[in-house]
C-alpha positions as CSV (number, residue, x, y, z in Angstrom):
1,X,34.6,2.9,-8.1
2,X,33.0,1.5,-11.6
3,X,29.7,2.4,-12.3
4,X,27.3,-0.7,-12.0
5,X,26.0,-3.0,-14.1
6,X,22.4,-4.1,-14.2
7,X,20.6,-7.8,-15.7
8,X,17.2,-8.9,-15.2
9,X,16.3,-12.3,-14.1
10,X,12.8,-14.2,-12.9
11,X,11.7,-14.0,-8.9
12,X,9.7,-15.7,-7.3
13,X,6.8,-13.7,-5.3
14,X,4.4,-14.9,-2.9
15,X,0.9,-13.2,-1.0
16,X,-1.4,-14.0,1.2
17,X,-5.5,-13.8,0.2
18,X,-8.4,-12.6,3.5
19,X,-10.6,-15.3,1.6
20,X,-10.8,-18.0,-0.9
21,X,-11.5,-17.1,-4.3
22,X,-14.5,-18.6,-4.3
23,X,-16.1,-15.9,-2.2
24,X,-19.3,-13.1,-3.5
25,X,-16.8,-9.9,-3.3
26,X,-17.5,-6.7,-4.8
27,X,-14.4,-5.1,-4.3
28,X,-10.6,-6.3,-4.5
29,X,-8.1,-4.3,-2.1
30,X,-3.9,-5.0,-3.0
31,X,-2.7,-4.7,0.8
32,X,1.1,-3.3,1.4
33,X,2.5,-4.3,4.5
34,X,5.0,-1.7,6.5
35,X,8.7,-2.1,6.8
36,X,10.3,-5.2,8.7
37,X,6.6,-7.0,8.2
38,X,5.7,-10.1,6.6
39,X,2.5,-10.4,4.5
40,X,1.5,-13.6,6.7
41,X,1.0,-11.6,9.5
42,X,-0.4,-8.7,8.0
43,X,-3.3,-10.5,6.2
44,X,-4.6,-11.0,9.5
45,X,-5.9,-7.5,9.5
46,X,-8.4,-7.9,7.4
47,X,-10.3,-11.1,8.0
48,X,-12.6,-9.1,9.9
49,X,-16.8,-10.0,9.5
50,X,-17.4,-6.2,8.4
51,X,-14.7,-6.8,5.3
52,X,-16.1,-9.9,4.2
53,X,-17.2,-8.0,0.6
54,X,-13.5,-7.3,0.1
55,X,-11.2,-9.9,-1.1
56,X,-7.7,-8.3,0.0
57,X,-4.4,-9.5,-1.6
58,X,-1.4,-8.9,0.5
59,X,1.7,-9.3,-1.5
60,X,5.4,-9.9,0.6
61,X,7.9,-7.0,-0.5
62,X,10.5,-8.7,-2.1
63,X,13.7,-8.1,0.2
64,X,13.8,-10.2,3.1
65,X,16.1,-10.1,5.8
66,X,16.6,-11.0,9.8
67,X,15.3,-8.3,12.1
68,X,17.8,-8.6,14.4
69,X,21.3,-10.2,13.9
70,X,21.3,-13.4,11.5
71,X,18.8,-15.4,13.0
72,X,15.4,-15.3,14.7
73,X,12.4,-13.6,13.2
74,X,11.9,-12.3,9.5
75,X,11.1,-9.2,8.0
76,X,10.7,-7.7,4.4
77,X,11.5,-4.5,2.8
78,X,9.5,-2.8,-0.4
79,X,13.0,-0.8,-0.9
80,X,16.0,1.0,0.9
81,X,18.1,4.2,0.0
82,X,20.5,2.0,-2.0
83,X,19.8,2.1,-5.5
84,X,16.2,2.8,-4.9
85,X,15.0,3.8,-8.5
86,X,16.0,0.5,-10.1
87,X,13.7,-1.3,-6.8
88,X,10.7,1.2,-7.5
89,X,10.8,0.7,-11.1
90,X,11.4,-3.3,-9.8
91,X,8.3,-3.7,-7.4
92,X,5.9,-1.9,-9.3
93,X,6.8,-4.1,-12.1
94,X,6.2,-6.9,-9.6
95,X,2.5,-5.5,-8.4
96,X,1.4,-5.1,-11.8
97,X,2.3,-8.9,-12.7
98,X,0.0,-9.4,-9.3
99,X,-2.6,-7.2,-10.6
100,X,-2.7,-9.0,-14.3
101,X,-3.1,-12.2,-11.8
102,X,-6.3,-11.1,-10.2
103,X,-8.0,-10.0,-13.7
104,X,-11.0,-12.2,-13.4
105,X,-11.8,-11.5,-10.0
106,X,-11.4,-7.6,-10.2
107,X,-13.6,-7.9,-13.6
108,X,-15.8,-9.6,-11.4
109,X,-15.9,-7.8,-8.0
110,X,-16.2,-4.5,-10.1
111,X,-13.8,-2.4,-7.9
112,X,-10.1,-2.0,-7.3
113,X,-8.1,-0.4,-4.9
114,X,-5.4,-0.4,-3.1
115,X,-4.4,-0.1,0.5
116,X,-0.7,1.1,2.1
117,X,0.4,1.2,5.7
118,X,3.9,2.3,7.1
119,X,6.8,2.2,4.2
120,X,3.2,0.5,2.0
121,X,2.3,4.2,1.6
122,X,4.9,5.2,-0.2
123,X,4.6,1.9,-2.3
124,X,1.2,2.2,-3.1
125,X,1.3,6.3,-4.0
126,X,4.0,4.8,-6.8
127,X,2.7,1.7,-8.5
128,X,-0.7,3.5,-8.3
129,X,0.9,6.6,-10.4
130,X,3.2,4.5,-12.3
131,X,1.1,1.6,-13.4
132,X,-1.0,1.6,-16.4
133,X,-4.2,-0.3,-14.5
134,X,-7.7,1.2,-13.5
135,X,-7.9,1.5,-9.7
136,X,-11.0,3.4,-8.1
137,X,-9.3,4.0,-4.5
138,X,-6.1,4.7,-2.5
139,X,-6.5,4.7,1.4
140,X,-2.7,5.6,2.9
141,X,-2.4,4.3,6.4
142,X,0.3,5.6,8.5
143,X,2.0,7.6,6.3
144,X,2.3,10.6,3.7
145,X,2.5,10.8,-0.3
146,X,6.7,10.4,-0.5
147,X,8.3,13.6,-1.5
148,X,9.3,12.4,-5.0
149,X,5.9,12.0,-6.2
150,X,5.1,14.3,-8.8
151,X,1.9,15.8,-7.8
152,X,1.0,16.8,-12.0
153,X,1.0,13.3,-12.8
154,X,-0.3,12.1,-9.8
155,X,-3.2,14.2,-9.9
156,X,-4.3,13.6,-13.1
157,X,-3.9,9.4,-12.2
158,X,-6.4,10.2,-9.6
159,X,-8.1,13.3,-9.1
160,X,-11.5,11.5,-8.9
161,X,-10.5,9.1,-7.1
162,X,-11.2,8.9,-3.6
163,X,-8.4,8.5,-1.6
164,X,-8.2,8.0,2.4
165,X,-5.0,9.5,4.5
166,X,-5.3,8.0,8.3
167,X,-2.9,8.3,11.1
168,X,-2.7,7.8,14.9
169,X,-2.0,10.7,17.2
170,X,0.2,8.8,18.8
171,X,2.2,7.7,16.0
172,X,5.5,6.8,16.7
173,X,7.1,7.7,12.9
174,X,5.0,10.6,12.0
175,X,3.9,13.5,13.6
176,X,0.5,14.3,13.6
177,X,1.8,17.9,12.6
178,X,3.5,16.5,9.5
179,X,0.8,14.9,8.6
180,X,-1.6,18.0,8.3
181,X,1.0,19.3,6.4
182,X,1.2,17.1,3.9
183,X,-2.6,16.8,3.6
184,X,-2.6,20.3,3.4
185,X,-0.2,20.9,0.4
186,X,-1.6,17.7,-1.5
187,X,-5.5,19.7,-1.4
188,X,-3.6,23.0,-2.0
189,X,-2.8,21.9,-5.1
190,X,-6.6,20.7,-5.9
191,X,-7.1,17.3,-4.5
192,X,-9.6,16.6,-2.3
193,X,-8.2,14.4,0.2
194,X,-10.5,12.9,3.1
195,X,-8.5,12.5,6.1
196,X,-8.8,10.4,9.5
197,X,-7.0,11.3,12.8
198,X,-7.6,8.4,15.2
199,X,-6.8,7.5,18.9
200,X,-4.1,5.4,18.6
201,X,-0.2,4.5,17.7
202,X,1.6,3.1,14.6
203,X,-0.7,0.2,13.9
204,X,-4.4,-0.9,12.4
205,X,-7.0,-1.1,14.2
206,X,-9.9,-2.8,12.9
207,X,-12.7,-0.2,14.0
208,X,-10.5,2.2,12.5
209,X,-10.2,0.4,8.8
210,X,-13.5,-0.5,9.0
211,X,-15.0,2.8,9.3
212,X,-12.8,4.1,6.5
213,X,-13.2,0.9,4.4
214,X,-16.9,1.1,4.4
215,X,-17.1,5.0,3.1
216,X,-15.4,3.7,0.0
């Protein structure tokens, strides 16, 4: 089998807003959806009264594809296994053209962060480590920092920055055992991670976001 060949070309992206732009907001939160969601549906999550300070941006992952057969509902994908370096270095290339976007209203809201749930976790821990741009929080719903993170530069991204690691104890995907662990390695190694284990399966709840939302 030849080796591949690679070219660059323009794509389209599209993402959903919790408010208009006109809105008073003092904080703007980038919102990754989970795998097999589409950002339509996942911006409903935070249209809640008690977020109303926070505009949140919820960009679509860029692969789309049916969920079941070839027809019927849609899902999209941040990445898969297949040539997955060339689609990390793609879609944090992506959320920084988002980010660039959203320069007035971050200048003007004061604070950044961003927000991951499901396969968004792993998305977020990346862009946030690869991408030159000032963020002042992570909160990782629903999953752990990906193994091929490298905790040196990662740390030293955002080792005073507060970051938020929340799961269910019900979680269908990851064990609430896993999850210590990797909380526990990740603070081993000097970071202080806060961390939330709720009542609950692999999904947001609003009391839950809320209450982590509003310690930020």
């Amino acid at each position: 089998m030849s080796a591949p060949h690679y070219f660059s070309y323009t794509k389209t992206g599209r993402y959903y807003l919790s408010g208009s732009l006109k809105g008073d907001y003092d904080t703007v939160c980038f919102a990754l959806h989970g795998y097999g969601q589409l950002a339509s549906y996942f911006v409903r999550h935070f249209n809640a009264e008690k977020l109303s300070r926070i505009l949140f941006v919820v960009p679509e992952a860029p692969h789309r594809f049916y969920l079941s057969g070839s027809n019927g509902r849609v899902g999209a994908s941040w990445m898969t296994k297949e040539d997955r370096l060339k689609d990390i270095a793609d879609y944090c290339a992506y959320l920084d053209e988002l980010y660039r976007l959203f320069l007035p209203q971050i200048t003007e809201a004061g604070k950044v962060g961003v927000l991951g749930f499901s396969q968004g976790v792993a998305t977020a821990c990346r862009w946030l480590t690869q991408s030159n741009y000032h963020f002042d929080f992570l909160v990782n719903y629903a999953g752990v920092f990906p193994p091929d993170l490298d905790p040196t530069t990662s740390l030293q991204k955002m080792i005073k920055m507060p970051v938020w690691m929340v799961i269910g104890n019900e979680d269908e995907y990851i064990s609430v055992v896993e999850f210590k662990k990797n909380v526990a390695a990740w603070r081993n190694l000097g970071y202080p991670l806060q961390s939330k284990i709720f009542e609950g399966k692999h999904k947001i709840y609003a009391p839950v976001l809320e209450t982590v939302i509003s310690d930020l």
